[in-house]
VOGUFI-384729 format. One line per field, with one value per atom (N, C-alpha, C): atom name; x, y, z; residue number from 1. Coordinates in steps of 0.1 Angstrom, whole numbers, plus 5000, padded with zeros to 4 digits. Example, Ala and Ser with C-alpha at 12.3 -4.5 7.8 and 13.67 -1.06 7.14 Angstrom:
at: c(N;CA;C;N;CA;C)
px: c(5132;5123;5132;5128;5137;5129)
py: c(4943;4955;4967;4978;4989;5000)
pz: c(5078;5078;5078;5071;5071;5079)
i: c(1;1;1;2;2;2)
END
This chain:
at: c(N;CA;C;N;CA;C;N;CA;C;N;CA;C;N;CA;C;N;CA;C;N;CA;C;N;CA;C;N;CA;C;N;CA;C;N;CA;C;N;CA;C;N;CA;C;N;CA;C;N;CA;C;N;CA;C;N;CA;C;N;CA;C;N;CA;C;N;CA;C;N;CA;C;N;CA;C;N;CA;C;N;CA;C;N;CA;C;N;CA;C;N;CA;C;N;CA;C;N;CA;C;N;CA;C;N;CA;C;N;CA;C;N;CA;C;N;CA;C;N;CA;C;N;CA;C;N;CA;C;N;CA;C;N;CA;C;N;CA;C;N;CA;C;N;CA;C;N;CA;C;N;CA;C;N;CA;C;N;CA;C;N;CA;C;N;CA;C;N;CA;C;N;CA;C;N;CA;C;N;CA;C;N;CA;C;N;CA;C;N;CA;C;N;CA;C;N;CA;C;N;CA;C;N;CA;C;N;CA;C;N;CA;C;N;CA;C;N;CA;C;N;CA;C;N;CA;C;N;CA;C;N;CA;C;N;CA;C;N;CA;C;N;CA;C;N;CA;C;N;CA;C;N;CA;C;N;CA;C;N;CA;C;N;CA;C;N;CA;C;N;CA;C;N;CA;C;N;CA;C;N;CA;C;N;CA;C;N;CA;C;N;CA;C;N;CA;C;N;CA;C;N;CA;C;N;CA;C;N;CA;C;N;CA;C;N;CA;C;N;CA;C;N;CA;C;N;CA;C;N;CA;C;N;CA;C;N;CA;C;N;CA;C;N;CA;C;N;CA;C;N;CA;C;N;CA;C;N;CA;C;N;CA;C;N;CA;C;N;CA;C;N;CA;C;N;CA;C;N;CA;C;N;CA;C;N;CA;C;N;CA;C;N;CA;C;N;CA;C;N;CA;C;N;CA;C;N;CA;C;N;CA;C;N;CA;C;N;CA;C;N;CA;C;N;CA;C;N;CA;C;N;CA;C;N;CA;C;N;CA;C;N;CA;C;N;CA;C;N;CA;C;N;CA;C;N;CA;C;N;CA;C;N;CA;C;N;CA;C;N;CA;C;N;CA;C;N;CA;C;N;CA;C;N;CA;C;N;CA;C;N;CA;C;N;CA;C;N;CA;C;N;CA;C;N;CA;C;N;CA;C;N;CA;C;N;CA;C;N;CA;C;N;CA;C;N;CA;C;N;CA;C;N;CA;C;N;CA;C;N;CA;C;N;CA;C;N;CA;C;N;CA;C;N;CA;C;N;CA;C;N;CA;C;N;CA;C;N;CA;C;N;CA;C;N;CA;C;N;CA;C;N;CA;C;N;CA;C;N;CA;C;N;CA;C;N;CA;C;N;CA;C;N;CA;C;N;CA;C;N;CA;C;N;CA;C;N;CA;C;N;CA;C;N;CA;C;N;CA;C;N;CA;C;N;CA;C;N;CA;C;N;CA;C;N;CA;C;N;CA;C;N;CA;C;N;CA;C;N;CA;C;N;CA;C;N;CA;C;N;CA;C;N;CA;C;N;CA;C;N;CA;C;N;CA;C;N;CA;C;N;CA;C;N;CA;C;N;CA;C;N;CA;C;N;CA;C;N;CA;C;N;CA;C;N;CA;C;N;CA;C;N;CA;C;N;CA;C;N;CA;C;N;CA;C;N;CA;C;N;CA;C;N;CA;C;N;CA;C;N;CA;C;N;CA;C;N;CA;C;N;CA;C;N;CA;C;N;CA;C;N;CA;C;N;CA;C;N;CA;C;N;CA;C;N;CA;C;N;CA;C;N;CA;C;N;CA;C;N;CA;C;N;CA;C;N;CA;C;N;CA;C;N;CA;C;N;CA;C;N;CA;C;N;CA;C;N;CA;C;N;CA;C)
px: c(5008;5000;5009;5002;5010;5011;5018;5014;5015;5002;5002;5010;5018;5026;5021;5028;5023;5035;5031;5037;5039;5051;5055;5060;5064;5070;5054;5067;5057;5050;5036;5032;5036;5034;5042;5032;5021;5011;5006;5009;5004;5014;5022;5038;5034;5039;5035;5048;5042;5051;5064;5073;5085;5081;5088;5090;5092;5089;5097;5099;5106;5108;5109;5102;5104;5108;5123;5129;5127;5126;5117;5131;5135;5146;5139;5140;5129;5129;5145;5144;5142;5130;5127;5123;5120;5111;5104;5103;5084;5084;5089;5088;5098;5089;5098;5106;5119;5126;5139;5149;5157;5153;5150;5143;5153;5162;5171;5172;5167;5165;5151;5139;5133;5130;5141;5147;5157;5163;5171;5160;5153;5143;5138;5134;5123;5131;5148;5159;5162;5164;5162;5151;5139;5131;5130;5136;5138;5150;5158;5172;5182;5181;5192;5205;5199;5209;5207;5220;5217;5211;5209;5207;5218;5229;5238;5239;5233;5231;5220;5206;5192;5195;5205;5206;5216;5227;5234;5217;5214;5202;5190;5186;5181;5188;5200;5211;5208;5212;5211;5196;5191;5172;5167;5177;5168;5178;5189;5202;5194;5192;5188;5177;5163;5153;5156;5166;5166;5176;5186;5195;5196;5192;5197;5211;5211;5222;5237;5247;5261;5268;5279;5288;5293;5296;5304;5289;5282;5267;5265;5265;5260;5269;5280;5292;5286;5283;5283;5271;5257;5245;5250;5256;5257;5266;5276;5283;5273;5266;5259;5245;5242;5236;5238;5253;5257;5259;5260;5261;5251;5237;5228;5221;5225;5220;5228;5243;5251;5249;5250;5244;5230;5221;5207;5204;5192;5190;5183;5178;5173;5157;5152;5139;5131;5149;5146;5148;5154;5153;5138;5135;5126;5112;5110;5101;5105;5112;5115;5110;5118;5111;5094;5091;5073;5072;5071;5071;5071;5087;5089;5075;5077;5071;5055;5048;5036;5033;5041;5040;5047;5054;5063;5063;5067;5068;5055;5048;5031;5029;5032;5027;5032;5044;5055;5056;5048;5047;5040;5050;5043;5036;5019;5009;5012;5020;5020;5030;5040;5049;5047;5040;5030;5022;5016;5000;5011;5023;5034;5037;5038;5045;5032;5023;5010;5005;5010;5004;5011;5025;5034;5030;5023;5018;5005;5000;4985;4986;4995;5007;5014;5011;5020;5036;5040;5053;5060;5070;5078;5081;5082;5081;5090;5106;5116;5123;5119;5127;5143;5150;5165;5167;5176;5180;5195;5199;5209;5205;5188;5191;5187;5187;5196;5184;5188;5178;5163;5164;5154;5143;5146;5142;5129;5141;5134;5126;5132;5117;5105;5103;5090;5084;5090;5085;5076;5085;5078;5067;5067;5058;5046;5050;5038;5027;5037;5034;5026;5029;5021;5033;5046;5053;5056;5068;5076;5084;5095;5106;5116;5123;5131;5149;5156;5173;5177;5183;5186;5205;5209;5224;5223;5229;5231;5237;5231;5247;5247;5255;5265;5254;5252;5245;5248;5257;5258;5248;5242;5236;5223;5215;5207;5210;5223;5226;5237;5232;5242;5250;5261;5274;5284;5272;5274;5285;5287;5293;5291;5289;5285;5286;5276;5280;5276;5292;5292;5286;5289;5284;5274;5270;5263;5252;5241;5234;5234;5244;5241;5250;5249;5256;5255;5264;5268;5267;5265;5262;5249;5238;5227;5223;5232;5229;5235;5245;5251;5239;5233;5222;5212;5205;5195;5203;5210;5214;5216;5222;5221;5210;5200;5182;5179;5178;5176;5176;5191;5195;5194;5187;5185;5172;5162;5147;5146;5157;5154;5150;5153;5141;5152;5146;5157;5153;5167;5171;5169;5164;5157;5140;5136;5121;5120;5129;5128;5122;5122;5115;5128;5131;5140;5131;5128;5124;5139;5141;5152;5152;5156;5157;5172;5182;5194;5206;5214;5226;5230;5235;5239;5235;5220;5214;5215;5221;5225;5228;5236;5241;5227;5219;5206;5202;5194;5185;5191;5206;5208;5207;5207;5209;5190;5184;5173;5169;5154;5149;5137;5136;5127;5129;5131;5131;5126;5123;5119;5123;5127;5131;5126;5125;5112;5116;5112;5119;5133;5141;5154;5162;5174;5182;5187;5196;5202;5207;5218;5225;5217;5211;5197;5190;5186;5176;5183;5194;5201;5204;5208;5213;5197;5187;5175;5168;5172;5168;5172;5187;5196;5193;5188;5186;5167;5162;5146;5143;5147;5141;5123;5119;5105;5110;5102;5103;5091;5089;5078;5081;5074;5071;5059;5068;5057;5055;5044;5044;5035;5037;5031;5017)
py: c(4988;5000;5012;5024;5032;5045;5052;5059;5074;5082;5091;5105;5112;5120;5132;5136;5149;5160;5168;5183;5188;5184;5193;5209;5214;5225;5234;5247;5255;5265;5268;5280;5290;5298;5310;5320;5314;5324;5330;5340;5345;5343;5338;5335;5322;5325;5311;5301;5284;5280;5280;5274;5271;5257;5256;5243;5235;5221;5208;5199;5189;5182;5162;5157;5144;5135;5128;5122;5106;5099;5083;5078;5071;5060;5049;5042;5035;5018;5012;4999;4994;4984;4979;4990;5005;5013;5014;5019;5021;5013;5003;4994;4979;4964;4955;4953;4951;4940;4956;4952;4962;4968;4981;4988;4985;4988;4983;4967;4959;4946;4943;4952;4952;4959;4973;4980;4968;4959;4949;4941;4939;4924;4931;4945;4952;4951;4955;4958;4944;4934;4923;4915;4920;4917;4927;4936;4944;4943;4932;4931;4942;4947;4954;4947;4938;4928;4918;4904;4891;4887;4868;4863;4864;4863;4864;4875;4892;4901;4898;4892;4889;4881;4872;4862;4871;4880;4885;4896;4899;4914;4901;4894;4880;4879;4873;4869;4886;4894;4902;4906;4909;4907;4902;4884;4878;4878;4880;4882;4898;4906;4922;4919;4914;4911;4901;4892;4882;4891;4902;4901;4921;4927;4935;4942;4953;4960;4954;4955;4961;4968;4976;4985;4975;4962;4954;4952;4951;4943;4958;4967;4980;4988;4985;4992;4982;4968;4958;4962;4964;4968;4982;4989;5000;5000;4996;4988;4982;4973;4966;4978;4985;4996;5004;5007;5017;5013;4996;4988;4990;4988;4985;4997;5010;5024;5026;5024;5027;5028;5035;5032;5031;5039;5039;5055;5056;5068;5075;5089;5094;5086;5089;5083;5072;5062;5049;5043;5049;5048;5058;5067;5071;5059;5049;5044;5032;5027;5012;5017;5028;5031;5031;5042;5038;5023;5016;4997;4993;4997;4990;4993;5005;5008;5008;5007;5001;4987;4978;4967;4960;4960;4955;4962;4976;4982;4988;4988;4993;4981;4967;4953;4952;4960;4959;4967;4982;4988;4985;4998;4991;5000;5003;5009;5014;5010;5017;5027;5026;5039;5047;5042;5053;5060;5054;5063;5074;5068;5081;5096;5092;5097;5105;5103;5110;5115;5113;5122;5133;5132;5145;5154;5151;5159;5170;5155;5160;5175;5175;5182;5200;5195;5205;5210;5194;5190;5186;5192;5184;5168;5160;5146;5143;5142;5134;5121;5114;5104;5104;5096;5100;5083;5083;5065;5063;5052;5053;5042;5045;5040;5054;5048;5063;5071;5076;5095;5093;5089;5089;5078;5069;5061;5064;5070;5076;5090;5095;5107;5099;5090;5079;5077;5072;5068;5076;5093;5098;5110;5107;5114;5106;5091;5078;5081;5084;5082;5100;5112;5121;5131;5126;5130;5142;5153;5166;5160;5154;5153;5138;5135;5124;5133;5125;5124;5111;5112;5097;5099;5084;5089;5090;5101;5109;5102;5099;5091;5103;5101;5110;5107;5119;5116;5128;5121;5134;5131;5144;5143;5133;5131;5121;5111;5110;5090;5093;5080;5076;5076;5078;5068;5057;5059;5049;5051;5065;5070;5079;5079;5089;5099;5111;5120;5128;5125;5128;5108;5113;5100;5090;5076;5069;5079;5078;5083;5077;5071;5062;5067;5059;5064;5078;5083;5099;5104;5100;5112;5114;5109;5108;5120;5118;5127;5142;5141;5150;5161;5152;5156;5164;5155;5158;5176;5176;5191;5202;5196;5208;5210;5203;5199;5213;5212;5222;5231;5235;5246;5254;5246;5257;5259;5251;5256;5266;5266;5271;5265;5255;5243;5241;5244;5237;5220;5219;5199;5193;5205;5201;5198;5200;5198;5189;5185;5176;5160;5151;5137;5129;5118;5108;5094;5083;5069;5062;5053;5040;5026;5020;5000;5002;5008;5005;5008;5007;5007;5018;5017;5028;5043;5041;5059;5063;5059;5061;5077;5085;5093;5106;5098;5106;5107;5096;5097;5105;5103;5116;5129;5130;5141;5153;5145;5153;5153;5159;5162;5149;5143;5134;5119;5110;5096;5085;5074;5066;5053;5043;5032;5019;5019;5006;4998;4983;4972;4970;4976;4980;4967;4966;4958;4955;4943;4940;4949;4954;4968;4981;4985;4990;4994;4981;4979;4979;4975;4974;4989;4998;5009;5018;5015;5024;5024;5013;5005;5010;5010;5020;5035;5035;5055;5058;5048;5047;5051;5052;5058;5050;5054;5048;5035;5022;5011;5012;5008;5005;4993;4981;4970;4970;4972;4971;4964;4962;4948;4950;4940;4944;4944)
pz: c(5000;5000;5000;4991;4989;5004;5008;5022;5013;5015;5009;5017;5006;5006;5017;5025;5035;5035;5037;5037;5048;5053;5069;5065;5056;5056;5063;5068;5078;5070;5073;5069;5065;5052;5048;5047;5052;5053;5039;5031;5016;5010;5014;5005;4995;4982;4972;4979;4982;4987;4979;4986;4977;4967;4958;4951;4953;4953;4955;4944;4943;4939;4947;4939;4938;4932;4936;4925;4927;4913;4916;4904;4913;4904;4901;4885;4881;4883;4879;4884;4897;4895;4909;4919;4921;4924;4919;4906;4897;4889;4884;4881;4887;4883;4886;4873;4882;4870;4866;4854;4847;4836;4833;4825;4807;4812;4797;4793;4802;4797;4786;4791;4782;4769;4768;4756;4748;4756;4746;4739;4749;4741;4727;4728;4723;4705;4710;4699;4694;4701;4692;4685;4685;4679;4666;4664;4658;4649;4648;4647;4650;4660;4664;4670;4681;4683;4681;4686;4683;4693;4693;4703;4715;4711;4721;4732;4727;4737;4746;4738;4745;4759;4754;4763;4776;4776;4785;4789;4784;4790;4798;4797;4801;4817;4814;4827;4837;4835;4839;4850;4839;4845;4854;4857;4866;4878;4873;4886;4894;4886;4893;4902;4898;4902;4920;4916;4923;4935;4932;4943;4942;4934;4928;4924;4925;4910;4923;4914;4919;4910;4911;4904;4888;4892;4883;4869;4873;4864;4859;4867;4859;4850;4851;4839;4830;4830;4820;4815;4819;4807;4808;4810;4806;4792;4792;4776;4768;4775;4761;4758;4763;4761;4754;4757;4744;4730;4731;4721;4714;4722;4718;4705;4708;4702;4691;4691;4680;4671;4661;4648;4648;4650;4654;4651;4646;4647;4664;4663;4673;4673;4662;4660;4660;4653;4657;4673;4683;4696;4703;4695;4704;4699;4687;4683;4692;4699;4701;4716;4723;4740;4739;4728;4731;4733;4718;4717;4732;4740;4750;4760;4764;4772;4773;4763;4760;4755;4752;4753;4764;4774;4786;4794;4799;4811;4814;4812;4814;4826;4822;4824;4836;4840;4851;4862;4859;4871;4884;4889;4909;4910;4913;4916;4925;4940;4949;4949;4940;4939;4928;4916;4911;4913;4925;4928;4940;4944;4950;4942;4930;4923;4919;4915;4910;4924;4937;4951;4951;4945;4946;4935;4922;4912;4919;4925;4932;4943;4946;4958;4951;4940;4934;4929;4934;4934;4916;4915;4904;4905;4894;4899;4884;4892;4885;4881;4871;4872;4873;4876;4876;4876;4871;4863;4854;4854;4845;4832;4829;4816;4809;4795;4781;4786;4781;4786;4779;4765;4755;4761;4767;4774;4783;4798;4802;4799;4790;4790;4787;4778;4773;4784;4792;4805;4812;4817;4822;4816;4804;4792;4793;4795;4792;4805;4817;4831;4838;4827;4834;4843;4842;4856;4848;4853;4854;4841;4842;4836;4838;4832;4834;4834;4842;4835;4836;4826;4822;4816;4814;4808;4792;4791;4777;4765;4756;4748;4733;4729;4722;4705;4699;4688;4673;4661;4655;4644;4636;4627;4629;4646;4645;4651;4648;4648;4660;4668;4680;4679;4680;4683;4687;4702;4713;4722;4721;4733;4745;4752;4767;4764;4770;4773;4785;4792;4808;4812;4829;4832;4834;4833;4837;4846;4846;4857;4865;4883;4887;4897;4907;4924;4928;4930;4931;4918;4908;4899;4899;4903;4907;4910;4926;4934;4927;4921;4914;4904;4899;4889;4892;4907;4913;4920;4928;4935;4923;4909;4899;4892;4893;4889;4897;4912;4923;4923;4921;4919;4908;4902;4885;4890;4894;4900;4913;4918;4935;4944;4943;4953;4964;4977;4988;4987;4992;4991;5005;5014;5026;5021;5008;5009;4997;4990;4984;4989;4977;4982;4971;4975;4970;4973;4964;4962;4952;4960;4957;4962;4956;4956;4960;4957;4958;4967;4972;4981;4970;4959;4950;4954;4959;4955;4967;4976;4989;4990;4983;4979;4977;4971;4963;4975;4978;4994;5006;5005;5017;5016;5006;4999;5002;5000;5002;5017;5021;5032;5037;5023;5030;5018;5023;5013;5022;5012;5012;5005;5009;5003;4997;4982;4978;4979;4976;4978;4977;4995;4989;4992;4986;4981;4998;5002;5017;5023;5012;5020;5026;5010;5015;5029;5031;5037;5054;5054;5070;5073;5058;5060;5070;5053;5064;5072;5080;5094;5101;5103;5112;5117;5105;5099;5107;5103;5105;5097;5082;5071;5066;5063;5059;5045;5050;5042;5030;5017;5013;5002;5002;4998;4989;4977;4966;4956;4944;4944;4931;4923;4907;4909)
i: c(1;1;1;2;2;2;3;3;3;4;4;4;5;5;5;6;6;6;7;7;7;8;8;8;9;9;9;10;10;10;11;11;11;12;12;12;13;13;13;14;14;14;15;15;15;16;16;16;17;17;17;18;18;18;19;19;19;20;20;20;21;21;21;22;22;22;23;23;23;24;24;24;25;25;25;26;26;26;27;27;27;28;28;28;29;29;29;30;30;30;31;31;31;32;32;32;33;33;33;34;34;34;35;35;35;36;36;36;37;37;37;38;38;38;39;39;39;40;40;40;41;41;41;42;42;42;43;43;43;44;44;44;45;45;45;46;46;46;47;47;47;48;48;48;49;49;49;50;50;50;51;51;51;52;52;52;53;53;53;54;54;54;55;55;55;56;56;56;57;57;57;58;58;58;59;59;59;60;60;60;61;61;61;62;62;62;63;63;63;64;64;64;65;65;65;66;66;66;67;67;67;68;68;68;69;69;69;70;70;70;71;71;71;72;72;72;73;73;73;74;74;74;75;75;75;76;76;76;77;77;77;78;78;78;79;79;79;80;80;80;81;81;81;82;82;82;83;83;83;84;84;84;85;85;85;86;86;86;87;87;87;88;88;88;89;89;89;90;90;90;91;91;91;92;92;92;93;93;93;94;94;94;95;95;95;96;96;96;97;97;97;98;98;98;99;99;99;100;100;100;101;101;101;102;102;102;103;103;103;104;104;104;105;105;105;106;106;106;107;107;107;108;108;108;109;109;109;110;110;110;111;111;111;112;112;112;113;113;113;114;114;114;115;115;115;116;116;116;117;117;117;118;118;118;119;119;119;120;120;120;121;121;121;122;122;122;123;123;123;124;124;124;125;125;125;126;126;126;127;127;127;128;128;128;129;129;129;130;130;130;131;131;131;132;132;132;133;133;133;134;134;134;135;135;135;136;136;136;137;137;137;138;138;138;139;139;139;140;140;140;141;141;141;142;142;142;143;143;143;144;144;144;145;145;145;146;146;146;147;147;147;148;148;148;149;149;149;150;150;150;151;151;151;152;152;152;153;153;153;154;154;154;155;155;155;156;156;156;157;157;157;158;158;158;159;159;159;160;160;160;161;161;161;162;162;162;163;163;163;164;164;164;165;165;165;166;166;166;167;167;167;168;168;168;169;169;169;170;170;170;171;171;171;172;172;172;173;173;173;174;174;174;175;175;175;176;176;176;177;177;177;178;178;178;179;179;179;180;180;180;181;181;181;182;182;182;183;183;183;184;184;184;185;185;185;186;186;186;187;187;187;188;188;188;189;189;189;190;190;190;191;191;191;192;192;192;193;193;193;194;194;194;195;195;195;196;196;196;197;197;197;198;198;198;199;199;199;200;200;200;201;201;201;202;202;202;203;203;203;204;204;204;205;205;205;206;206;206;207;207;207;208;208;208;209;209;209;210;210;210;211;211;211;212;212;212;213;213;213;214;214;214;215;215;215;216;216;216;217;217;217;218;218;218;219;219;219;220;220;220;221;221;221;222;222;222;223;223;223;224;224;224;225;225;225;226;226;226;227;227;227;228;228;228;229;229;229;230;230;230;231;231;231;232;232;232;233;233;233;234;234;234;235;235;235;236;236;236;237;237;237;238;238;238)
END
């Protein structure tokens, strides 16, 4: 069950409140499972890739699901990710995220951290994805879903077409959090009224970072970390 969003900040009396922001990391928080495993399936049916990638984005999928992310698994779909777009147009990536996302990730979301994410709209709130799959990706997602905006990791495109190189880093650990404080500060939003949602030991960084978070089905580390802390638990579920 989802616990609906409340507003401690204090009265400003005729003052328009300040801004907030809410930032929702997508694997295994708003959705189950790895979001770029289902951009691979979507690209090999498409022939973008072979069987041999399907099968590593597969391995991956059920290892994340089953134990979640580490640093070593995430440089690796982050490579085969960039594999995956190379030579691709812009158009042809933004046609394969709809595909995905209306045929597979629709199927996959968690209602109780969606109907979060739609409490913070209901609120008045900005409502961010932040993720380290490709950017084009995520915007789909949070276009599909109603939300503010997405950041996602950037990849390199001339004339259209990919290249399959970065640009700037991975969205992921501390660049996260990196992202999210220069998001802020281009809005004005203090990071004391901000909201952070995460599954991972990774976004550690993100979550402290704001004034209020929450942790979704978070990973071991996770979970001992926001026990200690008494961060709020939520268990959510397709």
């Amino acid at each position: 069950m989802s616990t609906p969003v409340t507003d401690d900040t204090p009265d400003t009396g005729s003052r328009a409140p300040a801004p907030v922001i809410a930032f929702f990391d997508v694997d295994n928080t708003l959705m189950r499972g790895a979001s770029i495993y289902h951009l691979g399936r979507a690209a090999w049916r498409r022939g973008f890739v072979g069987w041999r990638d399907i099968l590593r984005f597969g391995w991956h999928q059920a290892r994340f699901i089953a134990v979640g992310e580490n640093q070593k698994h995430q440089v690796t779909v982050r490579d085969r990710a960039l594999e995956l777009v190379a030579g691709h147009t812009e158009a042809e990536l933004a046609l394969l995220a709809a595909e995905t996302y209306d045929d597979r990730v629709v199927h996959l979301l968690l209602p109780d951290t969606v109907a979060l994410a739609h409490d913070h709209l209901a609120r008045g709130h900005e409502v961010w994805l932040i993720t380290a799959t490709p950017d084009g990706f995520a915007t789909i997602m949070a276009e599909r879903l109603g939300l503010t905006g997405a950041i996602g990791s950037r990849i390199e495109s001339i004339d259209g077409v990919f290249t399959g190189r970065l640009l700037g880093p991975v969205m992921h650990g501390a660049h996260k959090a990196d992202a999210a404080a220069l998001l802020a500060a281009e809005k004005g939003v203090r990071l004391a009224d901000c909201w952070a949602y995460s599954d991972s030991r990774n976004d550690i960084p993100l979550l402290e970072l704001v004034g209020h978070r929450t942790v979704v089905n978070p990973d071991a580390a996770l979970e001992r970390y926001a026990r200690a802390r008494g961060w709020p638990q939520l268990r959510a579920r397709p």
